[in-house]
DRENDO-1510 file (C-alpha; in Angstrom, 1 decimal, always signed):
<recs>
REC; n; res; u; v; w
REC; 1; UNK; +134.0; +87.3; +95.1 .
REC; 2; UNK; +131.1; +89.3; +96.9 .
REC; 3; UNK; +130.5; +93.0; +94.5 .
REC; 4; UNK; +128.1; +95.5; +95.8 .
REC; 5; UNK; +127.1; +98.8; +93.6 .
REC; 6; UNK; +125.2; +101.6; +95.2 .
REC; 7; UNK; +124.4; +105.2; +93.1 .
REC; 8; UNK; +123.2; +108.5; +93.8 .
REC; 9; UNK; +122.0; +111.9; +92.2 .
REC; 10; UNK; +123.6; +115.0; +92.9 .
REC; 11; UNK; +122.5; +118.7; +92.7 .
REC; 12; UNK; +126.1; +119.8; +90.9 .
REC; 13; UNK; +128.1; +119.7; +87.5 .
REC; 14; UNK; +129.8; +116.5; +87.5 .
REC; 15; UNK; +133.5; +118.3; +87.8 .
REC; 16; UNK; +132.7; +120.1; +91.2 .
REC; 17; UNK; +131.5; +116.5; +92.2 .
REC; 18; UNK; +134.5; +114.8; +91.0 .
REC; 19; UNK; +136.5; +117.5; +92.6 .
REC; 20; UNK; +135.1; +116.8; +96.0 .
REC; 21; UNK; +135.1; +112.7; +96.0 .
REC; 22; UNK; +138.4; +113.1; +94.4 .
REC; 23; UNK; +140.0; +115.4; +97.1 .
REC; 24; UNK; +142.6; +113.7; +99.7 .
REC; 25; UNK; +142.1; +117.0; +102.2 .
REC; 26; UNK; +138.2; +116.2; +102.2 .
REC; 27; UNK; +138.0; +112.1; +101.4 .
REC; 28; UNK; +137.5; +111.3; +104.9 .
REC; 29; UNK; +134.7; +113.4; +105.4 .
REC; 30; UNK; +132.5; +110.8; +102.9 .
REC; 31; UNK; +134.3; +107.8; +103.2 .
REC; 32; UNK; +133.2; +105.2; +105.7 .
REC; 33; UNK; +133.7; +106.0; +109.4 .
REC; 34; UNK; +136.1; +103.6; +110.1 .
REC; 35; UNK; +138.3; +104.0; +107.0 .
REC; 36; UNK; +141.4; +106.3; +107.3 .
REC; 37; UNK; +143.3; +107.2; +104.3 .
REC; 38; UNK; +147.2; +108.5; +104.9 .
REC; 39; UNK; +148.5; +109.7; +101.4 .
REC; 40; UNK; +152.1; +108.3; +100.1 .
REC; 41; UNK; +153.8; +108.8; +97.0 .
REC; 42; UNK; +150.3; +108.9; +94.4 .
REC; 43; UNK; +148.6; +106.8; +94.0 .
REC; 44; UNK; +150.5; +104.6; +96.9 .
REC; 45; UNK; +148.2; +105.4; +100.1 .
REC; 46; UNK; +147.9; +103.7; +103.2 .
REC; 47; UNK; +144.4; +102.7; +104.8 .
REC; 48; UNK; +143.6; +101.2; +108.0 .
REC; 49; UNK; +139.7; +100.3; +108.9 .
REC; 50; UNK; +139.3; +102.1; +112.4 .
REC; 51; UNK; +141.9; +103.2; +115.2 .
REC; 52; UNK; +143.0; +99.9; +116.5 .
REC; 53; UNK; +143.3; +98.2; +112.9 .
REC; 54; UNK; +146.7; +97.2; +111.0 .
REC; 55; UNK; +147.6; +100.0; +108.5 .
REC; 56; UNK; +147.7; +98.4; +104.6 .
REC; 57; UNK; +149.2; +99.7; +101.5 .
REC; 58; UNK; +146.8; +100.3; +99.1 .
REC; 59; UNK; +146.7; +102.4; +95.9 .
REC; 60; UNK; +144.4; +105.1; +95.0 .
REC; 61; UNK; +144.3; +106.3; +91.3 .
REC; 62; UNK; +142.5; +109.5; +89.9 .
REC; 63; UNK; +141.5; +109.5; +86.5 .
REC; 64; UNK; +140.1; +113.3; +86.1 .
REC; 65; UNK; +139.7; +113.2; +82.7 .
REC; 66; UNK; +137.4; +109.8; +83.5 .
REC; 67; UNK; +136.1; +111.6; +86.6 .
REC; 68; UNK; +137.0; +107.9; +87.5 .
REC; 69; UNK; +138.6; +107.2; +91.2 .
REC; 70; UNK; +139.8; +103.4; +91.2 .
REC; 71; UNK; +141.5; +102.1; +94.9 .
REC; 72; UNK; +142.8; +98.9; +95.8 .
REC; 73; UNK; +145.0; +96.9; +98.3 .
REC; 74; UNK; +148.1; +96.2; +97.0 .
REC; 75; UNK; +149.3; +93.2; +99.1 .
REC; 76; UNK; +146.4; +91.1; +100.4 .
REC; 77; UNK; +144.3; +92.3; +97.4 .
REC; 78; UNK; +141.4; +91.9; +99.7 .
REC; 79; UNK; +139.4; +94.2; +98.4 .
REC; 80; UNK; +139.0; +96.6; +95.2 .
REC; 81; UNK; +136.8; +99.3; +93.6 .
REC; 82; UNK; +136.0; +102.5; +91.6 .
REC; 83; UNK; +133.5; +105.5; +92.2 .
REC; 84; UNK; +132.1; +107.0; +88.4 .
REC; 85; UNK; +130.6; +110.5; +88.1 .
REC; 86; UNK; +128.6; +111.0; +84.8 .
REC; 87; UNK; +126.9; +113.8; +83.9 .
REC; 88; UNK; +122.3; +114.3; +84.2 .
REC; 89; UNK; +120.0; +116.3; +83.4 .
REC; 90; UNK; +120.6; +120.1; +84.0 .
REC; 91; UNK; +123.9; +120.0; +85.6 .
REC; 92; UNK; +123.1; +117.7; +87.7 .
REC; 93; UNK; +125.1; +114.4; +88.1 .
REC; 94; UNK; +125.3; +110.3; +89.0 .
REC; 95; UNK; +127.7; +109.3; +91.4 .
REC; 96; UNK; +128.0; +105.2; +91.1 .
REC; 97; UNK; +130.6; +103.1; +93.7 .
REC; 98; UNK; +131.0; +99.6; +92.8 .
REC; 99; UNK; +132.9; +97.6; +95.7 .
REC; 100; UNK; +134.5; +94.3; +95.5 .
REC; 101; UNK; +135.9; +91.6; +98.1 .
REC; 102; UNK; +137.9; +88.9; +96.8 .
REC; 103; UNK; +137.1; +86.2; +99.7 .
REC; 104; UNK; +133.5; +86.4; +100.8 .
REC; 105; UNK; +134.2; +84.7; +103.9 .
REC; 106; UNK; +136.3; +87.8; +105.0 .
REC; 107; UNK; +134.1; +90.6; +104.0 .
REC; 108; UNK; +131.8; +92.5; +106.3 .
REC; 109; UNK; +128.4; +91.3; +106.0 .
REC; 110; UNK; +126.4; +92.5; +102.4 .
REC; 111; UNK; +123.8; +94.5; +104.8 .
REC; 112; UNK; +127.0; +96.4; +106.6 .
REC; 113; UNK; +128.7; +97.2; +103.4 .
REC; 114; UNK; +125.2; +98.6; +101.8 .
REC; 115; UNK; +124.4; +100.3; +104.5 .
REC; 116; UNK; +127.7; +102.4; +104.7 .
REC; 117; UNK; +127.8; +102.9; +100.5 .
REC; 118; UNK; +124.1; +104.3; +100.9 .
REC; 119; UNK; +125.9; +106.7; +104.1 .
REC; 120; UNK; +128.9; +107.5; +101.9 .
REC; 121; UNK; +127.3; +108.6; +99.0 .
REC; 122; UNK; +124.8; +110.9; +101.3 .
REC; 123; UNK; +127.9; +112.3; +103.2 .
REC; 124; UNK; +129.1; +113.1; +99.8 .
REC; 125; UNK; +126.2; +114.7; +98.4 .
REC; 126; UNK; +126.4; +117.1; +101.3 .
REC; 127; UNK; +129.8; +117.9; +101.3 .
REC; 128; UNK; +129.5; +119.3; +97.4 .
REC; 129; UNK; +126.4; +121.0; +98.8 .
REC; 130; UNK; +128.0; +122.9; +101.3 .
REC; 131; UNK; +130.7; +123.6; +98.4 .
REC; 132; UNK; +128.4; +124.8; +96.4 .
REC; 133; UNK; +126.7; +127.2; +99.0 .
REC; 134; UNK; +130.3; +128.2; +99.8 .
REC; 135; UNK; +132.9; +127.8; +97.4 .
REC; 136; UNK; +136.5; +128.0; +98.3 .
</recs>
């Protein structure tokens, strides 16, 4: 099993974070490029990993009460993981994504899948910026 854990700081109260990671309209706007969610019955989703790719079922559970998101394949059971928002100093909050692949000979390479946490967590802490300049 290859795991990989990337965290980040964020200028907001951990709800309006959670409220933006945990969002289906918005998701795609700080999830990896190539990853495309397409809701189902919750938590059923579907992803597929960039426009040519084979669609999957996969489930996608929100814990708000957590602030927890945990999301999963359901039938190859490829991959798993979880994204935890805890509360700092001031109103400010941790965002932490832990990601795991069951076969490390099919996972990207560990520099790919860094790299694209590290870009996902900054794509996230601008999207609650701009929702915090300009709430809905």
């Amino acid at each position: 099993m290859s795991e990989y854990k990337a965290s980040r700081a964020m200028a907001a109260p951990p709800g309006q974070v959670f409220d933006e990671a945990s969002d289906p309209r918005t998701m795609e706007r700080w999830l990896p490029r190539e990853l495309h969610i397409e809701a189902q019955r919750p938590p059923a989703v579907t992803v597929s990993h960039g426009p040519d790719a084979e669609r999957e079922r996969a489930l996608l559970r929100v814990e708000r009460d957590r602030l927890r998101l945990e999301w999963g394949t359901r039938d190859s059971g490829r991959y798993a993981g979880w994204l935890q928002v805890t509360g700092g100093a001031s109103g400010t909050s941790e965002v932490t994504v832990h990601l795991a692949f069951s076969d490390p000979a099919t996972a990207p390479p560990a520099w790919q899948v860094e790299t694209e946490l590290r870009q996902s967590l900054d794509r996230l802490a601008d999207q609650v910026r701009l929702r915090t300049r300009h709430p809905a």
